[in-house]
Backbone bond lengths (Angstrom), bond angles and torsions (degrees), N, CA, C in turn:
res aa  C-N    CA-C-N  psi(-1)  N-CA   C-N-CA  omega(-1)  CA-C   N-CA-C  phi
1 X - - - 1.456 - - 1.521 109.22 -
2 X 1.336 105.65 143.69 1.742 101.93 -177.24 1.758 100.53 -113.98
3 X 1.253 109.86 -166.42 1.184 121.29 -169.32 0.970 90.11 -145.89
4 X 2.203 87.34 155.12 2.118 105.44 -154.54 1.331 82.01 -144.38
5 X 1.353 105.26 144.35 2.023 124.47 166.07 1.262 104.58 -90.85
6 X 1.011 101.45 110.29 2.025 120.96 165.39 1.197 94.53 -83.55
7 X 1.352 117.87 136.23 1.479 144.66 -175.25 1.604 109.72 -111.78
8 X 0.902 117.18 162.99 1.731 119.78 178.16 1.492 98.64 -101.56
9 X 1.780 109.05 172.43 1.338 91.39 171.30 1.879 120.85 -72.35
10 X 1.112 115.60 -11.87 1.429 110.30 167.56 1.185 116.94 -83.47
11 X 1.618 127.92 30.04 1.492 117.66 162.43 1.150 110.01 93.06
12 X 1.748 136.88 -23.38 0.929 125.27 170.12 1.594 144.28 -99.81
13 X 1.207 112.41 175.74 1.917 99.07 -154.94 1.887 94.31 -69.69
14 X 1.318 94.84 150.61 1.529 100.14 -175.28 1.596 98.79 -124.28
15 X 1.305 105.35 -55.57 1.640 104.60 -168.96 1.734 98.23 -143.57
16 X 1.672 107.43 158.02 1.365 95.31 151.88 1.666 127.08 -117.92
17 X 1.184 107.88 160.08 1.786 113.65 -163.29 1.614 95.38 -104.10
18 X 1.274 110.06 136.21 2.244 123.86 -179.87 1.606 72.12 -144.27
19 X 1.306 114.41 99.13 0.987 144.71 136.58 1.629 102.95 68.40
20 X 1.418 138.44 -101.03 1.493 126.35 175.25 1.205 119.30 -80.87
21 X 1.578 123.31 -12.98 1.235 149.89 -156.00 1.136 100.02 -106.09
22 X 1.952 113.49 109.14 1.493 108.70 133.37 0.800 159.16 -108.07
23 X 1.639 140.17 162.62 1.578 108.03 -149.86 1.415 104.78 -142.38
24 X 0.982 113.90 132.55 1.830 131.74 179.01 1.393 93.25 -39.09
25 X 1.524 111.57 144.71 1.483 125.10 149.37 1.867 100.19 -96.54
26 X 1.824 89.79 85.58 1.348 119.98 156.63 0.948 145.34 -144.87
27 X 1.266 129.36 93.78 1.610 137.78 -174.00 0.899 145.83 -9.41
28 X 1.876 110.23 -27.45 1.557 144.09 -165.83 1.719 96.06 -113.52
29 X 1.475 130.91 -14.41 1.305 124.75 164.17 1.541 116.92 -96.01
30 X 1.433 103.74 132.36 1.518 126.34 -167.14 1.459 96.42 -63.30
31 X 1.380 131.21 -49.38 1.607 117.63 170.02 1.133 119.25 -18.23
32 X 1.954 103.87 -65.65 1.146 112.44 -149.73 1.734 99.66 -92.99
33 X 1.052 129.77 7.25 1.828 118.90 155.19 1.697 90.23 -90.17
34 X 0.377 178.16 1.77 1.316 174.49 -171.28 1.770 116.82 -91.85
35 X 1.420 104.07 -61.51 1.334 140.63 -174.54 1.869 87.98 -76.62
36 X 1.382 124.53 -40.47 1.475 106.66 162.48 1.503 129.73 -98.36
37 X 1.289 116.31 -6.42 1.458 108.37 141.28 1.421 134.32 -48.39
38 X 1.671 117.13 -56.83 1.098 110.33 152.60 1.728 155.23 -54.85
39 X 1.702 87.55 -22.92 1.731 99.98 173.60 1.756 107.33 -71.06
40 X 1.804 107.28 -37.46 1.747 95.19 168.22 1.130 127.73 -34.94
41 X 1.780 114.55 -54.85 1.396 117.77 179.31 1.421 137.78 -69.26
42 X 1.166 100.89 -3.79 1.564 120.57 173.33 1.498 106.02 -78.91
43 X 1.729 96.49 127.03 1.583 126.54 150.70 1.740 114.45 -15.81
44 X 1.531 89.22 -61.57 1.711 94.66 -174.43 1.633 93.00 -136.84
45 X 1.600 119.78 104.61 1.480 105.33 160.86 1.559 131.39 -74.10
46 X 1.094 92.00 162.19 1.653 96.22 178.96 1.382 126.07 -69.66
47 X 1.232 119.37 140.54 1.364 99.71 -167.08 1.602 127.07 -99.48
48 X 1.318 103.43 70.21 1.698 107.55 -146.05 1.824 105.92 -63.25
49 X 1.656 119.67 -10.86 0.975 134.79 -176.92 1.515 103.77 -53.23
50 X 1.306 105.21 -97.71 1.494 123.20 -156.55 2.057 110.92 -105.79
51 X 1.699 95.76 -2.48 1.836 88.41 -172.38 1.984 103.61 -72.03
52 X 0.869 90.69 142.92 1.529 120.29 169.52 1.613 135.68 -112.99
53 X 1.365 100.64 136.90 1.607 114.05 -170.44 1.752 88.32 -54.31
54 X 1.765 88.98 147.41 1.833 96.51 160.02 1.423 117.54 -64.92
55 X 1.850 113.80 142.17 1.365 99.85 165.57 1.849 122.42 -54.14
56 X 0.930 96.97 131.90 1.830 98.67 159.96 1.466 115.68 -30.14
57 X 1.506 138.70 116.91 1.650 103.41 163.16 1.536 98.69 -85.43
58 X 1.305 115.75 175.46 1.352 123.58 -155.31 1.384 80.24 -98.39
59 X 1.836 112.26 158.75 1.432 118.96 150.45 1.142 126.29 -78.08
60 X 1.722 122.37 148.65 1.163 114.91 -166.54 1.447 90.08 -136.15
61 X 1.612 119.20 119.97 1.108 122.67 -177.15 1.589 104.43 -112.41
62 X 1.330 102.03 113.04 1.951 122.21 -176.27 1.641 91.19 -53.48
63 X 1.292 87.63 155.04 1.509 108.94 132.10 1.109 131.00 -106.21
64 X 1.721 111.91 159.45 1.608 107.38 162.17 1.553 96.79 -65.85
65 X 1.297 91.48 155.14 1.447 120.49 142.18 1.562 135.40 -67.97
66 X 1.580 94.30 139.44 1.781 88.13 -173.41 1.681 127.05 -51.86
67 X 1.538 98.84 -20.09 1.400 107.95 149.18 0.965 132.87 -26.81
68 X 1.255 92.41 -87.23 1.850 115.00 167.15 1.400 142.06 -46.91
69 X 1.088 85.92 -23.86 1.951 101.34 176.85 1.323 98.49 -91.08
70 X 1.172 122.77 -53.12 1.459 140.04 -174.04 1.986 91.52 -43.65
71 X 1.472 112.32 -77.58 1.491 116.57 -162.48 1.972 99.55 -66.97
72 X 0.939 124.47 -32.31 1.596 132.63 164.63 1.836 93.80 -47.05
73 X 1.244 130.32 -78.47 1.281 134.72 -176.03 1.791 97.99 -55.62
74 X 1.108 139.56 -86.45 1.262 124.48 179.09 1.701 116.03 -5.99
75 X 1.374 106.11 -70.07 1.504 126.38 173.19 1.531 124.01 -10.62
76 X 1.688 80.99 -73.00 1.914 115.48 159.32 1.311 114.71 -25.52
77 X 1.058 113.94 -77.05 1.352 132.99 -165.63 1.350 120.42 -66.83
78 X 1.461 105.16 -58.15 1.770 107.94 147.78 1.322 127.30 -12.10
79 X 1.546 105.21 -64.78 1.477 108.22 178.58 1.451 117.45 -63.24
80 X 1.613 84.76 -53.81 2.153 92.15 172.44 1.131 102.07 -26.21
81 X 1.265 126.25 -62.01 2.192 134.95 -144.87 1.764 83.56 -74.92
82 X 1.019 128.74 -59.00 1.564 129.06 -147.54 1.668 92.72 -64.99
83 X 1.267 116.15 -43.34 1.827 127.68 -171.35 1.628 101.34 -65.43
84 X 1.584 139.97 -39.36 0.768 137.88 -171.92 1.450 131.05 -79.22
């Protein structure tokens, strides 16, 4: 089983998760010496300190172009004339 950084909603580390179990970033809980015994021995530890969620990029919803609306409306009408 590995271990996961729970983030708050502002991005920052809140707790860590070993599988169903989460566990306070607290000093005085046996999880969490535990959970840093093992991060010593790790290749690359986790950085339950200071790592942070990515910003969001924002959505950016296009527009058509006056082009596009323009030949979209042409379209329209086309059909209108052919139906009539």
């Amino acid at each position: 089983m590995t271990y996961q950084i729970i983030h708050d909603s502002d991005g920052k580390p809140s707790m860590i998760q070993h599988g169903n179990t989460r566990i306070p970033l607290d000093s005085g809980n046996a999880d969490f010496r535990a959970f840093l015994e093992w991060n010593e021995t790790q290749k690359t530890p986790l950085d339950y300190v200071t790592s942070r969620l990515p910003e969001a990029l924002p959505i950016v919803q296009t527009q058509p172009t006056v082009e596009e609306r323009l030949s979209a409306m042409e379209k329209i009408v086309a059909k209108m004339a052919t139906k009539a």
